[in-house]
C-alpha positions as CSV (number, residue, x, y, z in Angstrom):
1,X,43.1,93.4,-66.5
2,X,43.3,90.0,-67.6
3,X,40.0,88.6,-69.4
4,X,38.6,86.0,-66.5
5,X,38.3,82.6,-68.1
6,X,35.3,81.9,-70.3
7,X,33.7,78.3,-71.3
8,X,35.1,74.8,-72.8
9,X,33.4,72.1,-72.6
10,X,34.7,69.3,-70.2
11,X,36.8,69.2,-67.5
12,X,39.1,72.8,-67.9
13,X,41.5,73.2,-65.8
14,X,43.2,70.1,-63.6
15,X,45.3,70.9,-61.0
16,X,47.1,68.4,-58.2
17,X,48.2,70.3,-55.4
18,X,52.0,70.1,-54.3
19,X,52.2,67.7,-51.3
20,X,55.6,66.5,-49.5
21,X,56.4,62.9,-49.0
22,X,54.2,61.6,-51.5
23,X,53.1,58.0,-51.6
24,X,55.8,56.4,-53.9
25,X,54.7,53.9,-56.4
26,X,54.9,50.1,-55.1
27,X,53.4,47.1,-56.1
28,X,49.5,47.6,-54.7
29,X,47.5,51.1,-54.2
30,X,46.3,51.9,-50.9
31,X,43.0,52.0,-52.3
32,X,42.9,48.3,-52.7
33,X,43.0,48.3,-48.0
34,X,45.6,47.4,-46.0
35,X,48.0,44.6,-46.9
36,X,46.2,41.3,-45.4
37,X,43.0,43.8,-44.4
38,X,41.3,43.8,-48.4
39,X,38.1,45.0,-46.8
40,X,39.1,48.8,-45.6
41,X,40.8,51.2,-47.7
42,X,43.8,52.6,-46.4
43,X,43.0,56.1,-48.5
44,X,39.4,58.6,-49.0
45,X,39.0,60.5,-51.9
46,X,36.7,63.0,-51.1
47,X,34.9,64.2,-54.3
48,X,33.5,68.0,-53.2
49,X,31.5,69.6,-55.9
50,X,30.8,73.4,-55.8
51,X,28.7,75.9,-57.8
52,X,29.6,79.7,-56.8
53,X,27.1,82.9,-56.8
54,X,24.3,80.6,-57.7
55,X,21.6,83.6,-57.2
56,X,18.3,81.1,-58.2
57,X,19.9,80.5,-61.7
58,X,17.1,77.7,-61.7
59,X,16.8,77.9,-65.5
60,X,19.6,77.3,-68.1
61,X,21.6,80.5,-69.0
62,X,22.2,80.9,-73.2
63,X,25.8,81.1,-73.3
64,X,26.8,82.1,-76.9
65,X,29.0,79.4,-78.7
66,X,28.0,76.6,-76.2
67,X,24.1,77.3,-76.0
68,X,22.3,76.4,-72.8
69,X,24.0,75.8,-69.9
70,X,23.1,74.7,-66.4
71,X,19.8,75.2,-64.5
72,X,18.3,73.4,-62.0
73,X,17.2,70.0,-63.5
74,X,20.8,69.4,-65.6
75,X,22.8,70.4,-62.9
76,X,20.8,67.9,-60.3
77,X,21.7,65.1,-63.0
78,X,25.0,66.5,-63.5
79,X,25.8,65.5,-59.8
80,X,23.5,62.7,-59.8
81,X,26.4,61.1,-61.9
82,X,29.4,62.5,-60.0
83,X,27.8,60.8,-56.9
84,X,26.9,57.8,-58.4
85,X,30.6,57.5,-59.3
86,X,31.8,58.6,-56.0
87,X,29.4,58.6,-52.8
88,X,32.1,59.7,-50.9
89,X,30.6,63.0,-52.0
90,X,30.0,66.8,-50.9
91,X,28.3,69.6,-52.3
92,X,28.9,72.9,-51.4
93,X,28.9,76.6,-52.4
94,X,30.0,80.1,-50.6
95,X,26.9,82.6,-50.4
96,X,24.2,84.6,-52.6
97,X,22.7,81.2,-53.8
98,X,20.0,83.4,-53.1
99,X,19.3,86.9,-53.8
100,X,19.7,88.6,-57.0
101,X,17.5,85.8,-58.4
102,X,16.5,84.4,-62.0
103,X,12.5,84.9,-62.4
104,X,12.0,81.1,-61.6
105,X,13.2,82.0,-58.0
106,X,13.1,85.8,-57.3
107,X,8.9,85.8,-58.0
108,X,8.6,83.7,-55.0
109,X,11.2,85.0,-52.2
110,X,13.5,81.9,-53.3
111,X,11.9,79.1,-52.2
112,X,12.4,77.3,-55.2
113,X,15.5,77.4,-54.6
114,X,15.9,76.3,-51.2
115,X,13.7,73.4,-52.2
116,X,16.3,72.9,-55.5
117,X,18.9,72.7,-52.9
118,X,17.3,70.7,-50.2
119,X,16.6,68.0,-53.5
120,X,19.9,68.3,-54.6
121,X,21.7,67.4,-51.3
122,X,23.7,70.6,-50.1
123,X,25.7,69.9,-47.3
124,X,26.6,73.4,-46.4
125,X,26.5,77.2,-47.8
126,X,27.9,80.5,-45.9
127,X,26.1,84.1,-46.6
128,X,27.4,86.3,-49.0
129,X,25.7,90.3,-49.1
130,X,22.9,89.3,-51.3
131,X,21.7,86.6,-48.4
132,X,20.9,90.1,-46.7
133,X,18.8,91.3,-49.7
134,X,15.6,91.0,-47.4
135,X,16.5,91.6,-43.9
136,X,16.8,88.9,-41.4
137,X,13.2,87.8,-40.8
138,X,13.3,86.5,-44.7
139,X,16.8,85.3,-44.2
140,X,15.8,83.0,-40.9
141,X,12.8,81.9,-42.5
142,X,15.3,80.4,-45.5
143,X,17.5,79.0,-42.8
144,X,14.9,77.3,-41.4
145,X,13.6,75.7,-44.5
146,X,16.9,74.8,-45.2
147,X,17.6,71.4,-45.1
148,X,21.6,72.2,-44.8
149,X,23.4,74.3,-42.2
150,X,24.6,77.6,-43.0
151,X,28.2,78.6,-41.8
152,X,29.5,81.7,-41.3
153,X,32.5,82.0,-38.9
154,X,33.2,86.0,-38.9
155,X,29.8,87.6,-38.2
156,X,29.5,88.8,-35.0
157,X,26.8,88.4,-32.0
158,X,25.3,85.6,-34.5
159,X,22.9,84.4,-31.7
160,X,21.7,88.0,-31.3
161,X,20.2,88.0,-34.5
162,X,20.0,84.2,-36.6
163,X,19.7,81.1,-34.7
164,X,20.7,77.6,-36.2
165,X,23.8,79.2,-37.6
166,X,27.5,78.0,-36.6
167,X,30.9,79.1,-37.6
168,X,31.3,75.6,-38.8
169,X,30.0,71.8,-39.2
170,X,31.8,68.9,-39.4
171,X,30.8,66.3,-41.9
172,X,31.6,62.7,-41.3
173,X,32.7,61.2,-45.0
174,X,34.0,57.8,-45.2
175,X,35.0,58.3,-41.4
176,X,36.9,61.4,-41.9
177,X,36.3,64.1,-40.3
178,X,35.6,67.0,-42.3
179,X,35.3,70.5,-41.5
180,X,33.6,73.6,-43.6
181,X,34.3,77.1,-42.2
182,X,32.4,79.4,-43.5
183,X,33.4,83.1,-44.0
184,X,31.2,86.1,-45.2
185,X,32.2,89.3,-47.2
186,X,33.7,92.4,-45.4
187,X,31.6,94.5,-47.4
188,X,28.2,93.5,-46.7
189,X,27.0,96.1,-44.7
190,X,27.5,98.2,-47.8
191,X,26.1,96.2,-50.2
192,X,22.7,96.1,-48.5
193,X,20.2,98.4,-47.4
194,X,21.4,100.1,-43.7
195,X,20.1,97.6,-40.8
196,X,19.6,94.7,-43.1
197,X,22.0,92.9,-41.1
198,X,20.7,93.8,-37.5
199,X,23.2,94.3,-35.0
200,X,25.7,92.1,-36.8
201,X,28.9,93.2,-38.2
202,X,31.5,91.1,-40.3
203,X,35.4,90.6,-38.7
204,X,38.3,90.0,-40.2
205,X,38.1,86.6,-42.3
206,X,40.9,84.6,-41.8
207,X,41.4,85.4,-38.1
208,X,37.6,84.3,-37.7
209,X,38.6,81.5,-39.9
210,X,41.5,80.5,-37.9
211,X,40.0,80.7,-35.0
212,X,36.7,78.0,-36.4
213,X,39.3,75.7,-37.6
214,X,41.4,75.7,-34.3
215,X,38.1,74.8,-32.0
216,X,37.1,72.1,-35.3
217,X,40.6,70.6,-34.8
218,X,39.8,70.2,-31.3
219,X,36.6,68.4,-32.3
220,X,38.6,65.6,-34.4
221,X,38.5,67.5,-37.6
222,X,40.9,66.1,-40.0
223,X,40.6,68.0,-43.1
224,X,39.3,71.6,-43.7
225,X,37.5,73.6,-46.4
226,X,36.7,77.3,-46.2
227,X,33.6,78.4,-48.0
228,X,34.3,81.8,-48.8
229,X,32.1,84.8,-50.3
230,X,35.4,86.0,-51.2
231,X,36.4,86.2,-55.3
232,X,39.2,87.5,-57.7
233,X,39.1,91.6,-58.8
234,X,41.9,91.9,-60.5
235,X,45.5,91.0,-61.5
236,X,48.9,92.2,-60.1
237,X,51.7,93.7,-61.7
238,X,52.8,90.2,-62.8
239,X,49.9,89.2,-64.1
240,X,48.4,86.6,-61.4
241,X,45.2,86.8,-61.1
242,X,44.2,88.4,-57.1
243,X,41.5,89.5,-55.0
244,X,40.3,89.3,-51.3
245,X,39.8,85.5,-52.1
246,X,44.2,84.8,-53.1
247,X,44.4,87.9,-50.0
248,X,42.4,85.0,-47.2
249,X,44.4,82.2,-48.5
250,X,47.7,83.7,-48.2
251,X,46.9,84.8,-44.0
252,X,45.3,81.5,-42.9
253,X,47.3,77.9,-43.0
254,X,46.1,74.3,-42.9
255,X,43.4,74.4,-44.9
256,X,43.1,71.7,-48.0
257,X,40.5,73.6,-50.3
258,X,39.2,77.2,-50.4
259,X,36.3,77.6,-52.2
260,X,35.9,81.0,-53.1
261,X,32.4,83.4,-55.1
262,X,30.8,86.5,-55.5
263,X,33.0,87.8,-58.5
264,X,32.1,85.6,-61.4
265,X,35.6,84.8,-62.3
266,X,36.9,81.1,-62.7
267,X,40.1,80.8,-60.6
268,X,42.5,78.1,-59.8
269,X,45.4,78.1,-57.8
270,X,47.8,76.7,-54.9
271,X,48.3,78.9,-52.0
272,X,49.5,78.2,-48.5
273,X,49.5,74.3,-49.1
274,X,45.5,74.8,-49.9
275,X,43.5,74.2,-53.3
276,X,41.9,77.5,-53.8
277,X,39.3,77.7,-56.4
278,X,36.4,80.1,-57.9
279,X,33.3,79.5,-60.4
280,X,31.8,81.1,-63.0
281,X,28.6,82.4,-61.4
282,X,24.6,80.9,-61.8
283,X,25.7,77.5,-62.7
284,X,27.6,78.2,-65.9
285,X,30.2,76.0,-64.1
286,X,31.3,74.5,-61.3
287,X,34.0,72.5,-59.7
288,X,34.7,68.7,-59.3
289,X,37.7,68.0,-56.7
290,X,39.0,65.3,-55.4
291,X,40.8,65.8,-51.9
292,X,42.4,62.0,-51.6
293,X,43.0,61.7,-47.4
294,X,45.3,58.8,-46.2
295,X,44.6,57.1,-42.9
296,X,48.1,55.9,-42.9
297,X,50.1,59.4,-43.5
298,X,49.3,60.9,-39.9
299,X,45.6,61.1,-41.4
300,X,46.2,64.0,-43.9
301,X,45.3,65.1,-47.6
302,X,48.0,63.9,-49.7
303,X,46.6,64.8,-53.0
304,X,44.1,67.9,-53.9
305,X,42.9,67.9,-57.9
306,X,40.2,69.6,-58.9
307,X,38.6,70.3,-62.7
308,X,35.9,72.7,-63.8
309,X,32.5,71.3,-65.3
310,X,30.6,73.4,-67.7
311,X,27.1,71.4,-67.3
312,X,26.0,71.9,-71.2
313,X,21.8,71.1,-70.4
314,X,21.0,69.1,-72.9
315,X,24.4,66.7,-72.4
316,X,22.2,65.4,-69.7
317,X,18.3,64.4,-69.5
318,X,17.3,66.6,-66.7
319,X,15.6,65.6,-63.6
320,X,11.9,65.0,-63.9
321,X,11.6,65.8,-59.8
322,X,13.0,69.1,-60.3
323,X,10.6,69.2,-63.5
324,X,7.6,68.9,-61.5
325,X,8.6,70.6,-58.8
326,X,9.7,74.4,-60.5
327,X,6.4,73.6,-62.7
328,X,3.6,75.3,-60.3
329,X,6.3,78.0,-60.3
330,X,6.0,78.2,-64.1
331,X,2.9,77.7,-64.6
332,X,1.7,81.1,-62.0
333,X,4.4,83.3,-63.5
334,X,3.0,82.9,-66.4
335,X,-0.3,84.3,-65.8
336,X,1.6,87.3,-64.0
337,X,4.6,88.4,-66.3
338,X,4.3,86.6,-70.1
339,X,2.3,90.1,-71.5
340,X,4.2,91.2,-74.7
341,X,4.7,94.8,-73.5
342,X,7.1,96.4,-76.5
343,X,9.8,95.3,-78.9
344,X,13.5,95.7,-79.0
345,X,15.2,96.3,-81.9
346,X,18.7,94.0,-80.8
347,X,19.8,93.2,-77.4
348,X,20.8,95.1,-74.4
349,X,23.8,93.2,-73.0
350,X,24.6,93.2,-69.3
351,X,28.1,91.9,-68.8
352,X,29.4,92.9,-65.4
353,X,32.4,94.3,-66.2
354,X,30.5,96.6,-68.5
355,X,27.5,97.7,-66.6
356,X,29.8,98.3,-63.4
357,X,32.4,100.2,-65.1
358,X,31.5,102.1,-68.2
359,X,27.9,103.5,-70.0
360,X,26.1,101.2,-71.3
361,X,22.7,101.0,-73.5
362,X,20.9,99.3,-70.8
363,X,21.9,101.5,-68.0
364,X,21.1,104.4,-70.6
365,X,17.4,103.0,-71.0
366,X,17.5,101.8,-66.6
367,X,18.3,105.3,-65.9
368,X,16.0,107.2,-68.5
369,X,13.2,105.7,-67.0
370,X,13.5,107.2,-63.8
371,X,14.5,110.8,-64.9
372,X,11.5,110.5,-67.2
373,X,9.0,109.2,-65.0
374,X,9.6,112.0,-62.5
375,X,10.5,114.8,-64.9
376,X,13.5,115.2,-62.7
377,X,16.6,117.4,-64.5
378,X,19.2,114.4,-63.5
379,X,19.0,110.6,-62.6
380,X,21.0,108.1,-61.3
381,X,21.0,104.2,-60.5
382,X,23.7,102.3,-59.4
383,X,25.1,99.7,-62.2
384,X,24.9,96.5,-59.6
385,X,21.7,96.8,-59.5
386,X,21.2,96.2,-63.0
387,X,21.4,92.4,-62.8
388,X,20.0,90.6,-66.5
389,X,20.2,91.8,-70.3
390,X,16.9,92.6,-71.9
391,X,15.2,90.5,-73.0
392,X,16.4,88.7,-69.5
393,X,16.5,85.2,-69.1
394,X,12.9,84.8,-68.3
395,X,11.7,82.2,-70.4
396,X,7.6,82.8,-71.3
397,X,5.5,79.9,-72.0
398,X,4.6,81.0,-75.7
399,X,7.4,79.6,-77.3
400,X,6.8,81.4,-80.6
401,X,7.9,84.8,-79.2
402,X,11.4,85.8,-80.4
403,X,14.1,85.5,-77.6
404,X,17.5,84.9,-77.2
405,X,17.3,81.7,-75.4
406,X,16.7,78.7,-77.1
407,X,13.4,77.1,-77.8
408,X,12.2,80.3,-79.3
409,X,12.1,81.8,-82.2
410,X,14.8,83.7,-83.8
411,X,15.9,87.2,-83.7
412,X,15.9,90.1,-83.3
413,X,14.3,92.1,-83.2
414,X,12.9,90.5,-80.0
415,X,9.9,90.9,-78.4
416,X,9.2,91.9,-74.6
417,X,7.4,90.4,-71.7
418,X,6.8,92.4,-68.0
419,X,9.0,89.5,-66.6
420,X,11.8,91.2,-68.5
421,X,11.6,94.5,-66.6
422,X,11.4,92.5,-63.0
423,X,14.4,90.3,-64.2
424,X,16.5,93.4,-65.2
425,X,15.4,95.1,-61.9
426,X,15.1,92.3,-59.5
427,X,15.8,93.8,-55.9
428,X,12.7,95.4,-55.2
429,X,13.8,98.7,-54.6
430,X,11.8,102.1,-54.6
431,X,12.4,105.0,-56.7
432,X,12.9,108.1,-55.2
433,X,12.9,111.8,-55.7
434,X,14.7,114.1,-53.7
435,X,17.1,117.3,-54.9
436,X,21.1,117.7,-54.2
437,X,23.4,120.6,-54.5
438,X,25.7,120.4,-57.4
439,X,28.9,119.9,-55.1
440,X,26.8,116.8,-53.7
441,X,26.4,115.6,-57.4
442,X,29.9,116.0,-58.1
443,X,30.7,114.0,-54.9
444,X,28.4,111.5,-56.0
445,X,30.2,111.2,-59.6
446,X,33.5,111.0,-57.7
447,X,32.7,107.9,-55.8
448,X,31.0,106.6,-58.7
449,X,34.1,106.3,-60.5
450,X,36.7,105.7,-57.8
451,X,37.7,102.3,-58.4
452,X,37.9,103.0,-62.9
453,X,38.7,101.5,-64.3
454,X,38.0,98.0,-62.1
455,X,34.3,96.8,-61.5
456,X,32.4,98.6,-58.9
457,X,28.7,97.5,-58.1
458,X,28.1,101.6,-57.3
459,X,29.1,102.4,-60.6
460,X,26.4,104.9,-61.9
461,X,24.5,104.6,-64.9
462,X,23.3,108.1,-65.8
463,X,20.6,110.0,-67.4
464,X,19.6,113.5,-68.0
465,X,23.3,114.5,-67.5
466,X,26.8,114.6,-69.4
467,X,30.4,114.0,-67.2
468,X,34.2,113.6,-68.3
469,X,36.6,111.7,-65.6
470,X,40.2,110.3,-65.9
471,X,41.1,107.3,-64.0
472,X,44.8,107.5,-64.1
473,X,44.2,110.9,-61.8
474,X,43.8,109.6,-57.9
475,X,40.6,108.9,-56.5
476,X,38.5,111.9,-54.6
477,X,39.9,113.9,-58.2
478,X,39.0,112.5,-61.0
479,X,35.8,114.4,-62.2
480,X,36.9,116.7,-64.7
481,X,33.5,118.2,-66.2
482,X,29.7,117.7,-65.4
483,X,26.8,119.6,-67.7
484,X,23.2,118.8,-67.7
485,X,22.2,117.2,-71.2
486,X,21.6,121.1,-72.4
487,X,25.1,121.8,-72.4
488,X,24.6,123.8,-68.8
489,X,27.7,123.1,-66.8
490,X,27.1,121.5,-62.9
491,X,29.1,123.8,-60.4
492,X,30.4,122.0,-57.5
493,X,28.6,124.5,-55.3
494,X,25.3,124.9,-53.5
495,X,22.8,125.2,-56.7
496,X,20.0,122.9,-56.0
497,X,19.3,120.1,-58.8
498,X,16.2,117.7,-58.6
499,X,17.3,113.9,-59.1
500,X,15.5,110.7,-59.5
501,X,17.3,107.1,-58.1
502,X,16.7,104.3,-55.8
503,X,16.0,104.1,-52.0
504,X,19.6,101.9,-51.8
505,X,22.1,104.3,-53.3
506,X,20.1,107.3,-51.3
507,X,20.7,105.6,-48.4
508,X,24.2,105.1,-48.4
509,X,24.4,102.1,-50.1
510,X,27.6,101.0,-51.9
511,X,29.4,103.8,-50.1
512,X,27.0,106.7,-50.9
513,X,27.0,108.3,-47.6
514,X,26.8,111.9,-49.2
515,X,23.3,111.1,-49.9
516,X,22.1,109.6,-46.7
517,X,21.0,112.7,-45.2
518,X,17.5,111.7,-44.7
519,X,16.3,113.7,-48.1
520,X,14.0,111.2,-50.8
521,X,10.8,110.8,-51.1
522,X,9.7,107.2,-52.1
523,X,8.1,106.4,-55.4
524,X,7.0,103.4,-57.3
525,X,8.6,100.4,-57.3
526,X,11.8,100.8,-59.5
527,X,10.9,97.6,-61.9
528,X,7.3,99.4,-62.2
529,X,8.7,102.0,-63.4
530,X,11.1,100.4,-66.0
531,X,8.3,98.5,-67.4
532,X,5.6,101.4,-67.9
533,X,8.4,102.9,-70.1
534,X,9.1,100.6,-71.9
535,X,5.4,100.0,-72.5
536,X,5.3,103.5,-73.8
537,X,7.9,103.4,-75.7
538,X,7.1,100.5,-77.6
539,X,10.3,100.1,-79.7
540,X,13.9,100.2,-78.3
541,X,16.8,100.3,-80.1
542,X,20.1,99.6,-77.9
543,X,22.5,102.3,-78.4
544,X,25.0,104.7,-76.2
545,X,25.1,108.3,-76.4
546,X,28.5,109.3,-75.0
547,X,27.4,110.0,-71.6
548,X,30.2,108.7,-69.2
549,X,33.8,109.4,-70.4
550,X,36.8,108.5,-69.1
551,X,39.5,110.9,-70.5
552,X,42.6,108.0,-70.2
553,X,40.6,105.5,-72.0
554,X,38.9,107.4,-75.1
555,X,36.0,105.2,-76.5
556,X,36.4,102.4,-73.5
């Protein structure tokens, strides 16, 4: 798979979308108004700005090589600027702004965030699978404090469960007509914990799509933009770069931007006459575009360009509103989760591609916890749910600790605070106990690995056992050998194993329906856990042990 791009440090990537009959160049620019009528432009151009899978990233993320990037207060000045230089401005972005959250927001169910966005000017967002995190009576009470509609044009009997939500708004820029169609992931119901999503479920995107921008059309809509929980997984044969996001684009037609999320891959590309484009994730980019619309040309975009921002925070001074206003937030988490509970001897990365698709050292340590804490003989936790590095993000007020972000002091080793084990673990989930037969373990190592050697968010991390797997062989097959960490080999029969995980993945979750047979007995809250043992242990020194390994990709 191709390496998604990474970081530079202005505008990345420009790209001008192909458009028949272009304006030919002539002695004065439709910008400048009519010829004899100086006083009303002829031709729009409609700056949109976008930030994808923002999940609460309220403070800067440490990005090695370019040091901190985004947060709240930069990326308020950030477009402060853009919409100084062009009013003619929207600001947009495609699901799980929310959910998944940095400490600044996840502490406090995400209001800061809402009220980041309200501050900021959002003019719509859609729900991706993390906007579910909670269930619908925390979801409504965000759309209600929300400032900005949500869209979302393929979730069925909507009414039945959310109010205030509509496939679509139209937005009235310049005196264009502009609609944004909102579409929400196929996969949600998976990704969530069973009813999180009431009686709703999620149809077929671009026919729901097509369908909102038909009945917008009728409405006077003149240009289109589908905000889309949708992102790039992999590459083709060829090379190009794909996913269910290039897979929408290519069935639906007449739309002048897709804006796409919930991968974390940058993406740019022309498909189907539309600008089709996806972010980094939490702010560590986002996208300027210009859509330029002419009055004169049948009232149509003519011109699509668009560039990628990487918003380096101190570029910018940040915005003393947002400043005050995260500051109560601050100054309460401190007194809750700045304890110095043990030390760690480097740090435990958490890149996505690695935590959902191979062992790592924090998914050792994530999964340890729970067999140890339980004294089960196995454990398991699903890699997605392992969402920051340790030490996390979380920025404690003594700035002489060592930490990886900046404004600390240097290591490692690096010390650690309780807000590291609740940013690591951030969901909320329960651990639970419960026992399986071995052919249900093997099951469960099967789907594990069924989409090796892509990212899978129900990618295990393991403890307490040993397996061997070959992704080359099809999927439902590719197990080869399971033992317990004393060399025992698993049958895949009906001996009876005791296991430790989370109320998610035992529920079904991510595709675990082998487990949702009403067995589990809840436990302590999962990020509890993490942080007693880490408390206990003291010192921790990342490092893998060979657990997970994937016999067509030795050492990977």
């Amino acid at each position: 798979m191709r390496s998604p791009s990474r970081f530079g440090l202005v505008a990345l990537v420009t790209a001008t979308a192909a458009v028949s009959g272009a304006l030919p160049a002539s002695a004065w620019s439709p910008h400048d108004g009519y010829p004899g009528n100086p006083h009303r432009s002829d031709v729009v151009d409609i700056q949109v700005l976008n930030v994808s899978d923002f999940h609460g990233q309220l403070d800067p993320l440490n990005v090695r090589g370019v040091g901190d990037v985004g947060g709240a207060a930069a990326l308020s000045s950030y477009w402060k600027a853009d919409r100084e230089k062009n009013p003619d401005t929207l600001l947009l972005t495609a699901g799980d702004a929310v959910g998944a959250s940095a400490p600044i927001s996840g502490f406090f169910d995400d209001t800061p965030t809402i009220r980041f966005m309200n501050h900021a000017g959002f003019d719509a967002d859609t729900f991706g699978n993390h906007n579910f995190d909670k269930g619908l009576e925390h979801l409504q009470d965000q759309i209600d404090a929300a400032q900005f509609p949500y869209v979302s044009s393929n979730l069925t009997h909507l009414d039945d469960n959310l109010s205030d939500v509509s496939p679509y708004t139209i937005k009235n820029v310049d005196g264009v007509r502009v609609a944004i169609i909102g579409v929400t992931n196929p996969e949600a119901p998976t990704l969530v914990a069973p009813g999180n999503l009431g009686t709703m479920t999620v149809a077929d995107p671009a026919a729901a799509a097509m369908r909102a921008r038909t009945e917008a059309a009728r409405h006077g809509a003149r240009v289109f933009i589908a905000l889309g929980h949708l992102g790039i997984e992999g590459t083709d044969p060829s090379g190009n770069q794909t996913g269910p996001l290039t897979d929408f684009a290519q069935k639906v037609h007449g739309f002048d931007l897709v804006l796409g999320d919930h991968t974390d891959v940058r993406y740019q590309g022309q498909i189907n006459g539309a600008l089709v484009l996806e972010n980094r994730s939490k702010g560590a980019t986002y996208a300027r575009t210009t859509l330029t619309y002419d009055r004169r040309r049948g009232g149509r975009v003519v011109n699509a360009a668009s560039e990628f921002v990487v918003p380096v925070s101190n570029a910018v001074q940040p915005d003393p509103e947002v400043v005050a206003m995260l500051k109560p937030y601050r100054d309460e988490m401190a007194k809750r989760y700045d304890s110095t509970v043990g030390t760690a001897t480097g740090l435990f990365g958490n890149e996505e591609s690695d935590v959902r698709g191979r062992e790592t050292a924090l998914g050792d340590l994530t999964a340890d916890a729970l067999r140890a804490t339980y004294k089960t003989q196995v454990a398991f936790t699903n890699g997605g749910g392992i969402r920051a590095a340790l030490p996390s993000g979380y920025l404690p007020a003594d700035t002489s600790l060592r930490r990886p972000s900046s404004g600390y002091a240097a290591g490692p080793p690096y010390d650690l605070v309780t807000g590291d084990a609740y940013s690591v673990l951030p969901f909320g989930n329960q651990s639970l106990t419960r026992t399986l037969t071995g052919a249900q373990l093997w099951a469960v190592l099967e789907h594990s690995v069924s989409k090796a050697p892509g990212s899978f968010g129900g990618f295990l991390q393991v403890s307490g056992l040993r397996f061997t797997y070959d992704s080359a062989k099809p999927a439902g097959s590719r197990v080869q050998s399971v033992t317990l960490d004393d060399g025992t080999p698993v049958a895949n029969d009906a001996t009876t194993y005791t296991a430790a995980t989370n109320d998610f993945t035992n529920a079904g979750g991510d595709g675990y329906t082998m487990l949702a047979d009403g067995q589990g007995t809840s436990r302590n809250l999962m990020a509890a856990d993490l942080l007693d043992y880490i408390t206990a242990r003291k010192t921790l020194t990342p490092a893998t042990d060979g657990r997970i390994e994937d016999a067509a990709r030795p050492g990977a």
